[in-house]
BADRENVEX-374484 format. One record per atom (N, C-alpha, C): x, y, z; residue in three letters. Coordinates in steps of 0.05 Angstrom, whole numbers, plus 32768, in hexadecimal, padded with zeros to 4 digits. Layout:
BEGIN
XYZALA...
***
This chain:
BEGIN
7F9F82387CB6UNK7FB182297CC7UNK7FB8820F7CB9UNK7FC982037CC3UNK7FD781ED7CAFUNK7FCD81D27CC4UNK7FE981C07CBFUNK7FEA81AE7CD6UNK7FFE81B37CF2UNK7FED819F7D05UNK7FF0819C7D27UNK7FFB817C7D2BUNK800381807D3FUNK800D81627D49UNK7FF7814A7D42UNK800981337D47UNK7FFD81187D45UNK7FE681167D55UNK7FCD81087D4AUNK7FB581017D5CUNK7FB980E67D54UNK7FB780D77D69UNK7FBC80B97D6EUNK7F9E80AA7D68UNK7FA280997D54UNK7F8B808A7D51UNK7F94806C7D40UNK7F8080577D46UNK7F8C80427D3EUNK7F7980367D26UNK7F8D801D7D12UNK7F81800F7CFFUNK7F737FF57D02UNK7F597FEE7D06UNK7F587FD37D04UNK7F517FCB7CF0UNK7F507FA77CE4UNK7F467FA27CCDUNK7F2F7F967CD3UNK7F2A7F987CC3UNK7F0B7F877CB8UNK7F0A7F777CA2UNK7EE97F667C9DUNK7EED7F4F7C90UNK7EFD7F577C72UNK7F0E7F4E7C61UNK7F127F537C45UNK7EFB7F527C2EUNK7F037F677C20UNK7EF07F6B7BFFUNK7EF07F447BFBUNK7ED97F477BF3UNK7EDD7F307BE2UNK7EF27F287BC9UNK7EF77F3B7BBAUNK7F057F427BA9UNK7F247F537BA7UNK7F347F597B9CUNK7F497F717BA3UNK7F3F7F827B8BUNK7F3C7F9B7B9AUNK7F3E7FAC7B82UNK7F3C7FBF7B8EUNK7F477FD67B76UNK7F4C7FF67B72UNK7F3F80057B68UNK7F3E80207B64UNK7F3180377B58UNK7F1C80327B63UNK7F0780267B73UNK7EF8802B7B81UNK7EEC80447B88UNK7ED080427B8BUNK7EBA80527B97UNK7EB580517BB0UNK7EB180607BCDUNK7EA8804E7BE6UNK7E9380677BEBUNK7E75805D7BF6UNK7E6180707C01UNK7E57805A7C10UNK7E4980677C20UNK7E36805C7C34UNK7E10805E7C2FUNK7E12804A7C37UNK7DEC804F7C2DUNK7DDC803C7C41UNK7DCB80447C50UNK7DC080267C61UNK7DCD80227C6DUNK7DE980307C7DUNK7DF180237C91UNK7E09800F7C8BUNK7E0E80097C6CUNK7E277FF97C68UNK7E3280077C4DUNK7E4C80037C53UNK7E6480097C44UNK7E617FFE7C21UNK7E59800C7C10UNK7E577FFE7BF5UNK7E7380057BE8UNK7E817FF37BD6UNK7E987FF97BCCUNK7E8D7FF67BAAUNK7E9580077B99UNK7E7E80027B7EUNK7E9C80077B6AUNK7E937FF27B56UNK7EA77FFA7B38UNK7EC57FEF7B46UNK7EDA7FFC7B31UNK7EF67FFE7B32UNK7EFB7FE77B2AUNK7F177FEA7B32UNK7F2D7FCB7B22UNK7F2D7FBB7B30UNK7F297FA67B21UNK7F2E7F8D7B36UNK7F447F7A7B2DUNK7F477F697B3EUNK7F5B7F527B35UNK7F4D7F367B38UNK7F497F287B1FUNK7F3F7F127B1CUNK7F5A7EF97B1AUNK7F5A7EEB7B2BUNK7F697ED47B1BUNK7F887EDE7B1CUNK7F897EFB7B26UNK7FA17F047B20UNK7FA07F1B7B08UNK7F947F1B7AFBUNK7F8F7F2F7ADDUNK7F807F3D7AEBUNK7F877F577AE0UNK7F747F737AE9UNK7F5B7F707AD4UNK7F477F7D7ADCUNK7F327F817AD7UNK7F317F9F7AD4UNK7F377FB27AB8UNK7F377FCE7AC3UNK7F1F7FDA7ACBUNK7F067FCD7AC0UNK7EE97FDF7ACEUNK7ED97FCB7AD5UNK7ECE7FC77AEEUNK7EBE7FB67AEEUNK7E9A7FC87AF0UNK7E867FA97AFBUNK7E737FB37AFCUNK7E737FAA7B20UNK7E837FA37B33UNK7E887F937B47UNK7E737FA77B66UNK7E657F9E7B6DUNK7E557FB47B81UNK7E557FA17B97UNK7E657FA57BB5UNK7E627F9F7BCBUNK7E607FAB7BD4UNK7E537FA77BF9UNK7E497FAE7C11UNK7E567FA17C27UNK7E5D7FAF7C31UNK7E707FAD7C54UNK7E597FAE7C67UNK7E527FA47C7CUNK7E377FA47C93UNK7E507F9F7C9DUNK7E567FB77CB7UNK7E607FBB7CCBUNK7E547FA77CE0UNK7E417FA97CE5UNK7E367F8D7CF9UNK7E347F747CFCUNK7E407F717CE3UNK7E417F4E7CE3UNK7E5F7F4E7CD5UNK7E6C7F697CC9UNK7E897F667CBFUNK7E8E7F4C7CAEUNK7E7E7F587C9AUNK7E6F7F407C7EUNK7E6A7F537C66UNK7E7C7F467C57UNK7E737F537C33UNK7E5D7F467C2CUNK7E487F497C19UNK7E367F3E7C05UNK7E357F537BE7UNK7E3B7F407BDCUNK7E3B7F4E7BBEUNK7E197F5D7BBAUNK7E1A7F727BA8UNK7E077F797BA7UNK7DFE7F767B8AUNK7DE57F837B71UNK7DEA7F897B5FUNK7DFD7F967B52UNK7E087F907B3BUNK7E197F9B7B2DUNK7E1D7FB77B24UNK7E2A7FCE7B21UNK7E1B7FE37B0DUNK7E1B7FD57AF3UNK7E077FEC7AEDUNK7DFA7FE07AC6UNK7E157FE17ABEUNK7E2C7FEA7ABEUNK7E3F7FED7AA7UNK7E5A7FE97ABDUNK7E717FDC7AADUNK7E887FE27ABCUNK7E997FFF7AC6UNK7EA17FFF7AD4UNK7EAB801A7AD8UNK7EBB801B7AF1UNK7ED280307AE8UNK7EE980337B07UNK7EEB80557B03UNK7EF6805A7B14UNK7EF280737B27UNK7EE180867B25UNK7ECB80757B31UNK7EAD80797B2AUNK7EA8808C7B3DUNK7E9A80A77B44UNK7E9780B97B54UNK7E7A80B07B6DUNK7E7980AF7B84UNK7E6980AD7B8CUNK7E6380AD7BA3UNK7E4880B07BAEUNK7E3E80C27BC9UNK7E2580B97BD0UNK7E1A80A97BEAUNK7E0380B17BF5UNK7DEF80C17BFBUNK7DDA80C17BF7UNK7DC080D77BFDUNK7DAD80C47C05UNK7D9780D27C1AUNK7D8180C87C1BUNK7D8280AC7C14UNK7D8F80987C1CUNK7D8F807B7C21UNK7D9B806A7C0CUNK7D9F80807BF7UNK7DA880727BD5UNK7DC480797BD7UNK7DD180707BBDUNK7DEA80787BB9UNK7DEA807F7B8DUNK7DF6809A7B9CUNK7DF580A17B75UNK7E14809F7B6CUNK7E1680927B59UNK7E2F80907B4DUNK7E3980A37B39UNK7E4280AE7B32UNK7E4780C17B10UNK7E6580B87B09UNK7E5E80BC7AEDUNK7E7980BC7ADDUNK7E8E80A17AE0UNK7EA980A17AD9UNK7EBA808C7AD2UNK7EC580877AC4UNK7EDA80787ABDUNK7EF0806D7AA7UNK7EE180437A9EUNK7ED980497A88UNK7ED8802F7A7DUNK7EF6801D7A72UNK7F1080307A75UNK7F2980247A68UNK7F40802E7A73UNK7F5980277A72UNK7F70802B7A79UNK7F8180397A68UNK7F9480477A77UNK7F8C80547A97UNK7F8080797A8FUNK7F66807E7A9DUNK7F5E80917A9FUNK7F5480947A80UNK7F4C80857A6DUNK7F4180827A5EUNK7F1E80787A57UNK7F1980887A42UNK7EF180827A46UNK7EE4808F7A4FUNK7EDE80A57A5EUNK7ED380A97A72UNK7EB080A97A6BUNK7EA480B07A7EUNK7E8580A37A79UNK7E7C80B87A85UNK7E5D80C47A7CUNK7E4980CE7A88UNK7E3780BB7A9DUNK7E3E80AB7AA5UNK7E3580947AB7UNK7E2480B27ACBUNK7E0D809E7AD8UNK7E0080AF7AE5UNK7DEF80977AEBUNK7DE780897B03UNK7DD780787B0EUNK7DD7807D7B32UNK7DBF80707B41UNK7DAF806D7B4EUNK7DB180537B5DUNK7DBC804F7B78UNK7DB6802E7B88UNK7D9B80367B98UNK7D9280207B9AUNK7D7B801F7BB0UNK7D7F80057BBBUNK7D92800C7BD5UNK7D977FF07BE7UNK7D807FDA7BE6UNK7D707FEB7BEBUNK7D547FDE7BFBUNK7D4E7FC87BE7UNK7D4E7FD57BCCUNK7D427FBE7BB6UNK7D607FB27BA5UNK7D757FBB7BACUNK7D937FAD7BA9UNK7D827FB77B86UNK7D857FCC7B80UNK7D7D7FDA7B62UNK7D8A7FF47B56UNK7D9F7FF27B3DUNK7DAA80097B32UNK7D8D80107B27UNK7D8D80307B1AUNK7D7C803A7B0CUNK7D9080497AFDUNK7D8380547AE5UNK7D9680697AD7UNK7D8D80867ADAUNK7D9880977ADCUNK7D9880B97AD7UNK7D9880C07ACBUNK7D9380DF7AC3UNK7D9B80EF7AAEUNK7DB880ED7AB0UNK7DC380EF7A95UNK7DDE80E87A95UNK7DEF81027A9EUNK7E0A80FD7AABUNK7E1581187AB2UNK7E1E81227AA3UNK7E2281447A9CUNK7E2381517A8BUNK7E3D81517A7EUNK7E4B81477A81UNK7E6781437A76UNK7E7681297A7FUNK7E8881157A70UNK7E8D80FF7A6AUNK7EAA81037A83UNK7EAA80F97A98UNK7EC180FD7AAAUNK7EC780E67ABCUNK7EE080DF7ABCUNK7EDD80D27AD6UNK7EE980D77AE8UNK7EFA80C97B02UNK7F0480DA7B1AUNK7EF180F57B1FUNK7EDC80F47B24UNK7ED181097B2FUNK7ED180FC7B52UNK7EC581227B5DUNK7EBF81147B75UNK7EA681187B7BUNK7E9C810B7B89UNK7E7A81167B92UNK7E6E811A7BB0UNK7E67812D7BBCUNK7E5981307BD5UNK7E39813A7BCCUNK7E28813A7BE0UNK7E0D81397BEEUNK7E0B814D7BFAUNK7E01816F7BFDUNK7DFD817D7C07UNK7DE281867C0AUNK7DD081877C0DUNK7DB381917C14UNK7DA2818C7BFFUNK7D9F816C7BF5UNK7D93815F7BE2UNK7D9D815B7BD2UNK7DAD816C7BC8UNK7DC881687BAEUNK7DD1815C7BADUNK7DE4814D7B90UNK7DFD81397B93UNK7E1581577B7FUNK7E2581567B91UNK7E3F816E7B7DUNK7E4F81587B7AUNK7E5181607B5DUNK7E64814F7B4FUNK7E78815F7B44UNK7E9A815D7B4DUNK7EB0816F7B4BUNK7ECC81637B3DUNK7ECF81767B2AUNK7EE281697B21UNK7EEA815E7B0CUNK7EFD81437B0CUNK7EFF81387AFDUNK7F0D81337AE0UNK7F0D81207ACEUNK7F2281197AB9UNK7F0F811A7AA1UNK7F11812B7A84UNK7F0781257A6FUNK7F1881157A56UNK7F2B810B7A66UNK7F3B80FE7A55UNK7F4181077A31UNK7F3E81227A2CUNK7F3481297A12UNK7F5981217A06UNK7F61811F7A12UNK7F87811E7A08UNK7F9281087A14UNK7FA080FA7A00UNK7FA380E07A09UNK7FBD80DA7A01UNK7FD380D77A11UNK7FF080D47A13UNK7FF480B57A11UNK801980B07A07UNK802180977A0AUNK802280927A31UNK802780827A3CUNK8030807D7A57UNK804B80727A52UNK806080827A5CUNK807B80807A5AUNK808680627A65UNK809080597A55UNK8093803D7A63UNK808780217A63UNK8067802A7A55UNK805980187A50UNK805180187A3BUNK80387FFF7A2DUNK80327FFE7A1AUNK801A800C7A1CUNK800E801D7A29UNK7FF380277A3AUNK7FF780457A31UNK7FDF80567A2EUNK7FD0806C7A33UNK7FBE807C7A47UNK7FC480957A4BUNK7FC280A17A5FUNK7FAB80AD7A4EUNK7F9E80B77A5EUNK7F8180D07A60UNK7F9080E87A6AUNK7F8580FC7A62UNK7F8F81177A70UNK7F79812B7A63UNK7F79813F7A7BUNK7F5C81547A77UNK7F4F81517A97UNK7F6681597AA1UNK7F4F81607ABDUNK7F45817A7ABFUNK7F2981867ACDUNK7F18818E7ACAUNK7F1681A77AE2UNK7EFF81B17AE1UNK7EF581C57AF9UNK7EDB81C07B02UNK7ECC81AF7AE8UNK7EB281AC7AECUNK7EA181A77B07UNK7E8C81B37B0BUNK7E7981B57B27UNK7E5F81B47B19UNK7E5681947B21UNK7E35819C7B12UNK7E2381897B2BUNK7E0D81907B31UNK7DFE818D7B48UNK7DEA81797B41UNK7DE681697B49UNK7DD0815A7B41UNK7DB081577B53UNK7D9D815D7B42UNK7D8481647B5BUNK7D77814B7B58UNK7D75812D7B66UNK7D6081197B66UNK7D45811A7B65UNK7D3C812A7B73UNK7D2081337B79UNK7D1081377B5AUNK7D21814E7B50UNK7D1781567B2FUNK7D2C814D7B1FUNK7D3B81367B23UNK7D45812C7B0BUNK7D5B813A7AF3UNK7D6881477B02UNK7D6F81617AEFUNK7D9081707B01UNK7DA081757AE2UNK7DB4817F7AE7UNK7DC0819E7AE2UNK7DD281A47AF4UNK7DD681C77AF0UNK7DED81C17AFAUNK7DFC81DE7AE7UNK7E1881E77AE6UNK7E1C81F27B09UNK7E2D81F67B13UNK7E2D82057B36UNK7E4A82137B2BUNK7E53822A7B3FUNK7E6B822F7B39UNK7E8482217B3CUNK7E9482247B24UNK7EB0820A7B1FUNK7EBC820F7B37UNK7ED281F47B38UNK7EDF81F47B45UNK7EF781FF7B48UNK7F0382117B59UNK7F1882217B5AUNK7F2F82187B54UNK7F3B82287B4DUNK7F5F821C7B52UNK7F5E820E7B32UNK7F7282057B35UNK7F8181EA7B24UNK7F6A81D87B1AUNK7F5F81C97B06UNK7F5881BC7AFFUNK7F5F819D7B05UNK7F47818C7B11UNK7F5E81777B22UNK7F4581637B17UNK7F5281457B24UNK7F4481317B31UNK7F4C811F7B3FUNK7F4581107B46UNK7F4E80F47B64UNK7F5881077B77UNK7F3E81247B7EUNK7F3981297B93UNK7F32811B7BB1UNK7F2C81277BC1UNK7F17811B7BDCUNK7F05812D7BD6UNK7EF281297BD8UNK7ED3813B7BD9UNK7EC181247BE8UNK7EBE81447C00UNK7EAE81347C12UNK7E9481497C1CUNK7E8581427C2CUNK7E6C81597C3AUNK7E75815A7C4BUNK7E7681767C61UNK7E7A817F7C82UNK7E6981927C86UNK7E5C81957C9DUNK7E4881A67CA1UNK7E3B81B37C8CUNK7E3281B47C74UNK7E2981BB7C62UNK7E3981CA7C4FUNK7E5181C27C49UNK7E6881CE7C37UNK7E7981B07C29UNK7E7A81B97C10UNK7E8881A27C01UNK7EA481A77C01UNK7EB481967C0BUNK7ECF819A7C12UNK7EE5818B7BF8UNK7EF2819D7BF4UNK7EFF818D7BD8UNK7F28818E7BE7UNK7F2B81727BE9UNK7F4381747BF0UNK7F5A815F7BDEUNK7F6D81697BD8UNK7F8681617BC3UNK7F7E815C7BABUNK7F82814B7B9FUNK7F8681447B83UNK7F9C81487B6FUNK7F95814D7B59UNK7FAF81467B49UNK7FA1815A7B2BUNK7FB981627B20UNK7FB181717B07UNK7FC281607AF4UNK7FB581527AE2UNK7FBD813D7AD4UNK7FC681207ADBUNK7FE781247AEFUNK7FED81137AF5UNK7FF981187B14UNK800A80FF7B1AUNK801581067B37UNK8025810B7B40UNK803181137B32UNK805481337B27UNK803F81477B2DUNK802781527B2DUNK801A81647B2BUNK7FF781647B4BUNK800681597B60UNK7FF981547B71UNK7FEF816A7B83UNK7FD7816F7B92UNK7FD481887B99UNK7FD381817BBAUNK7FCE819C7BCCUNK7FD381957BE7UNK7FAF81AF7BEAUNK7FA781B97BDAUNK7F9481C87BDEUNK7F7A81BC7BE7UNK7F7081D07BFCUNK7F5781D07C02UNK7F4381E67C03UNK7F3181D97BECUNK7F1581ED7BEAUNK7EFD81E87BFAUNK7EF381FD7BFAUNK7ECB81F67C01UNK7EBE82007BFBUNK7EA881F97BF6UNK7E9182067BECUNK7E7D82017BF7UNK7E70821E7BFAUNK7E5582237C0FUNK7E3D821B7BF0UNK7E2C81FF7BF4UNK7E13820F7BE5UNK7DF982257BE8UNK7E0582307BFEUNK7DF382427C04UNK7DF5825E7BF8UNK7E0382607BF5UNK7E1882767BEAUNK7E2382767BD7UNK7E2682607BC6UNK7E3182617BABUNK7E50825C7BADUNK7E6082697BC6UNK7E7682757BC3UNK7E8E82547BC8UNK7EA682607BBCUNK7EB6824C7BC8UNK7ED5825F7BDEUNK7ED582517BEFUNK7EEF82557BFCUNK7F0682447C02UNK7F1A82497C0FUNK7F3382417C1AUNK7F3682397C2AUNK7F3F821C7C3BUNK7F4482147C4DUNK7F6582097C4EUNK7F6582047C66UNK7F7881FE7C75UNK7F8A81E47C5AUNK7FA781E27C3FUNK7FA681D27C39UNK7FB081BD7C3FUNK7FAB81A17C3AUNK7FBA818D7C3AUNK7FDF818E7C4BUNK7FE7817B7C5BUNK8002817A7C67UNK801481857C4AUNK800381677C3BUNK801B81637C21UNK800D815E7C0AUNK800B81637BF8UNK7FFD81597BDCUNK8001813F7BD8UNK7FE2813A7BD1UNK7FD7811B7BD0UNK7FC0811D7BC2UNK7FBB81037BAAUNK7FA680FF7BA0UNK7FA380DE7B9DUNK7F8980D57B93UNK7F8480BC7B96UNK7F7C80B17BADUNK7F8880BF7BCDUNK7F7780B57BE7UNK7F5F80B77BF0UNK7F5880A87C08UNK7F4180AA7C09UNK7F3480BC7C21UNK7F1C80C57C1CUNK7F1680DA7C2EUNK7EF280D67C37UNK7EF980DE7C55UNK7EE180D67C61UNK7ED080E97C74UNK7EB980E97C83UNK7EB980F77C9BUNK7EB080EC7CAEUNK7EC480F27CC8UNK7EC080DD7CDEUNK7EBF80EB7CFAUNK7EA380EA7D07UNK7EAB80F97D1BUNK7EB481177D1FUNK7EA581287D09UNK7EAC81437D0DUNK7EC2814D7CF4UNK7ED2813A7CEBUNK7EF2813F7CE4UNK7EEE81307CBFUNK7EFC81457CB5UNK7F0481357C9AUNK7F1C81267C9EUNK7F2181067C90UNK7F3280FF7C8DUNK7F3980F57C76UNK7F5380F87C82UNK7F5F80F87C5AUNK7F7A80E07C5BUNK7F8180C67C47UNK7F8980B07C4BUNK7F9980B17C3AUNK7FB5809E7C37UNK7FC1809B7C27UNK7FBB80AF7C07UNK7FCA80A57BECUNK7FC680A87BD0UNK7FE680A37BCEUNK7FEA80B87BAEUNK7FF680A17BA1UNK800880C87B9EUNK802380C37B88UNK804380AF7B90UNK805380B27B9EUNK806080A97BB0UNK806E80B57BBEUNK809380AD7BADUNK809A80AD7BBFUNK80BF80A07BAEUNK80BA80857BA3UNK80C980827B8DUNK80D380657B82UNK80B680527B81UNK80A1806A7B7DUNK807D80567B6AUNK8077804E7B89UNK807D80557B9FUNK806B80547BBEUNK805280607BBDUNK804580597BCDUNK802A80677BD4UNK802980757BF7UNK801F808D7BFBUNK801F808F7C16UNK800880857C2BUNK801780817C40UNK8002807A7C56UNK7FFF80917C6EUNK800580AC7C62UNK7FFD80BE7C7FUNK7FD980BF7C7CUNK7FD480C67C93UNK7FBA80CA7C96UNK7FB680E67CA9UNK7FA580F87C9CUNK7F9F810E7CB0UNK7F8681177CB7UNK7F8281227CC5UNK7F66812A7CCDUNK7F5781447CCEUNK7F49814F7CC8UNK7F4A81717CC0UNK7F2D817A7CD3UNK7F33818A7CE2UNK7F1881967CFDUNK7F0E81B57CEDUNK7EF481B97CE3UNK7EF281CE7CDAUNK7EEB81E57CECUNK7EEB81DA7D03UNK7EEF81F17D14UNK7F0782047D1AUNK7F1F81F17D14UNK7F2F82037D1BUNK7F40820A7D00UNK7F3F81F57CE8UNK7F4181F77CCAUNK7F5F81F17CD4UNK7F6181DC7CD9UNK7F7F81CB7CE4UNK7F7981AE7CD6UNK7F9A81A97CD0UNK7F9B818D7CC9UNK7FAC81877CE1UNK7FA781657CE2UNK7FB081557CFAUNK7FC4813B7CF0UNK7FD681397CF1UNK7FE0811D7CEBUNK7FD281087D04UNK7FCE80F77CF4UNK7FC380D77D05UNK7FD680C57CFDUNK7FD080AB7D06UNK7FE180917D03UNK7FDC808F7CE6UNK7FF4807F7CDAUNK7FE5807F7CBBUNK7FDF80677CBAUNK7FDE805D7C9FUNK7FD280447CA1UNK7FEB80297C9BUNK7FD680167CA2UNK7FF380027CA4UNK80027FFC7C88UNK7FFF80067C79UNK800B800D7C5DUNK8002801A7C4EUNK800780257C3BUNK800C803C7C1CUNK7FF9802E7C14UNK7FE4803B7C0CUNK7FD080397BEEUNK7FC7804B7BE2UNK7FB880507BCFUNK7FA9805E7BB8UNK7F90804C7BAFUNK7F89805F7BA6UNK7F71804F7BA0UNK7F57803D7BA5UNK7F5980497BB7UNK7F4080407BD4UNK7F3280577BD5UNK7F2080467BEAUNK7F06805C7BEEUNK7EFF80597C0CUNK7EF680717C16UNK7EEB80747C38UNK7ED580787C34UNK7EC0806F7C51UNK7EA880797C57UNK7EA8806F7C71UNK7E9180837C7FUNK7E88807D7C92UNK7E6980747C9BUNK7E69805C7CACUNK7E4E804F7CADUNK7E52804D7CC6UNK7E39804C7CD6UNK7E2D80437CEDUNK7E42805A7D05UNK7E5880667D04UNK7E63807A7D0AUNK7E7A80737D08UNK7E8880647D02UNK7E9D805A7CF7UNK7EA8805C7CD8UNK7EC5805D7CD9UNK7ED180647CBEUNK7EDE80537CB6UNK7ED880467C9AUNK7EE780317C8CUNK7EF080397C70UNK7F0B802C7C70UNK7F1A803A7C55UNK7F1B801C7C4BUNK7F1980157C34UNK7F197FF77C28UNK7F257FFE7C04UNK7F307FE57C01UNK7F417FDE7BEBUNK7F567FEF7BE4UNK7F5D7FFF7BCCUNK7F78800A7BC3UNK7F867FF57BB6UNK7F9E7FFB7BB4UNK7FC17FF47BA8UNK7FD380027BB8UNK7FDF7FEC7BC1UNK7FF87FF07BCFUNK801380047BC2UNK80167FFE7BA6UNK802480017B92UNK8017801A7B7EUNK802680317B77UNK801B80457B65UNK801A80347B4DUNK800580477B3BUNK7FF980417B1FUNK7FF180217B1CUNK7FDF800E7B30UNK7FDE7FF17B2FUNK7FDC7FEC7B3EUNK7FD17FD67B3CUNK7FD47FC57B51UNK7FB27FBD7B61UNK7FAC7FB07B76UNK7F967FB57B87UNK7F987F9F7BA3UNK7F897FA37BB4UNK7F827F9C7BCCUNK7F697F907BDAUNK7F657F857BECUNK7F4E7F797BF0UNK7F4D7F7F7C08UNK7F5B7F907C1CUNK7F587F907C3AUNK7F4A7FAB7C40UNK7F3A7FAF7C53UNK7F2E7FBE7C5AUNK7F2E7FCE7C74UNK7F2B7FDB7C81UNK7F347FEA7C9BUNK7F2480007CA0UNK7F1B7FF27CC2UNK7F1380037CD6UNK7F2180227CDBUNK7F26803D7CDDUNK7F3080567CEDUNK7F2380567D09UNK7F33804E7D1BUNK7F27805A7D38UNK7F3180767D4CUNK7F2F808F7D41UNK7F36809D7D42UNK7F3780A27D68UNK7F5080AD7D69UNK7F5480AD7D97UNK7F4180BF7D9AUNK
***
């Protein structure tokens, strides 16, 4: 089944990033919103990787910087478990250039990165979800081919991927799972729902090449299937789960270097998408999570390929 009428739900804001910035990470850990890595804007000059690690506390609607990661890094993949947050992979350079076997470990409690076995292949734009102790890590850019950027004095990365590799915390140790279907992509949504990793849009290289598909995968089963896809092909938005429902936010291009602001909502019961209110403007490059039962989408770029933001936002779904 595809999409159904409008479900009415509204945006509020909340306090701003300390900082503006893009390519962002967002997971939840402890109950607050951590935003890790990506671009920032210092002074006005971008920063293409940082090491920048904040926390949102919904209860007092207050940032505090946290530790740094050990290394700079933007579109860093990453996901909650068991009270931590694991990061993998990334771009140390512009644009979509470097990518890293990055593999580390937060422990709110002691505000402490640790390092991992490194992940098995050098990627960034991956996505990552948490399924029954696991972290699946999908996707992603190996940058092995590296183009002029038309127009600029800049280089592109290209080599998106299929890769699915699982990561076990417990025993420290990584394994191949079966690839990911379809098209080779990244600046997916990958998220957890009832015990299935849900892989929605992305992009195969670039965003002339945007996808509207949705996969899942049972780890119980090995297997992957077909869901209900996307309204419209989108990559770079952000994606969350709130209340039963995947939601899926803005990304990147629409006409004349825009970014979109629809927002939809996906019920796996009935494997329907929903249009909702979108948001009060077009971004990319943000990140969602949900804490305390609430959904917050924070930072992005207003503007395709650039740019960043510092405002952050409540979903209060009707």
């Amino acid at each position: 089944m595809s999409e159904s009428t409008r479900n009415p739900a509204s945006w509020r804001a909340v306090a701003d990033l300390p900082q503006a910035r893009s390519e962002v990470a967002v997971a939840e850990a402890g109950g607050l919103v951590h935003v890790v890595g990506g671009t920032a804007l210092v002074d006005g000059e971008p920063h293409w990787a940082t090491t920048l690690v904040t926390a949102y506390d919904p209860s007092a609607d207050r940032w505090t910087e946290r530790a740094p990661l050990p290394e700079p890094l933007t579109h860093v993949g990453l996901a909650g478990l068991g009270g931590r947050l694991y990061a993998f992979g990334g771009f140390t350079g512009i644009v979509h250039l470097d990518p890293r076997r990055a593999a580390y470990c937060y422990d709110p409690g002691r505000d402490e990165w640790t390092a991992l076995p490194e992940l098995p292949a050098a990627l960034g734009s991956v996505g990552v979800a948490a399924v029954g102790g696991k972290l699946h890590v999908l996707g992603g850019r190996d940058s092995r081919q590296v183009v002029p950027l038309p127009g600029t004095p800049l280089e592109l990365g290209l080599g998106t991927t299929n890769h699915h590799f699982t990561y076990d915390p417990e025993r420290r140790t990584w394994a191949q799972a079966p690839p990911l279907p379809g098209p080779p992509r990244d600046h997916a949504g990958v998220v957890a729902l009832d015990g299935r990793v849900h892989v929605v849009g992305g992009r195969v290289e670039d965003v002339d090449r945007n996808l509207d598909r949705h996969d899942v995968h049972d780890p119980r089963t090995g297997g992957w299937t077909t869901a209900a896809p996307l309204p419209a092909p989108r990559s770079a938005g952000a994606t969350t789960v709130h209340s039963g429902l995947i939601v899926h936010a803005g990304g990147e291009c629409g006409q004349g270097g825009s970014t979109f602001d629809d927002v939809h909502t996906y019920d796996p019961r009935t494997d329907r998408w929903t249009a909702t209110t979108p948001l009060p403007h077009g971004r990319h490059g943000f990140g969602a999570a949900t804490a305390a039962g609430r959904a917050y989408f924070v930072a992005g770029s207003p503007t395709c390929a650039g740019g960043a933001g510092a405002d952050a936002l409540e979903l209060l779904l009707g």
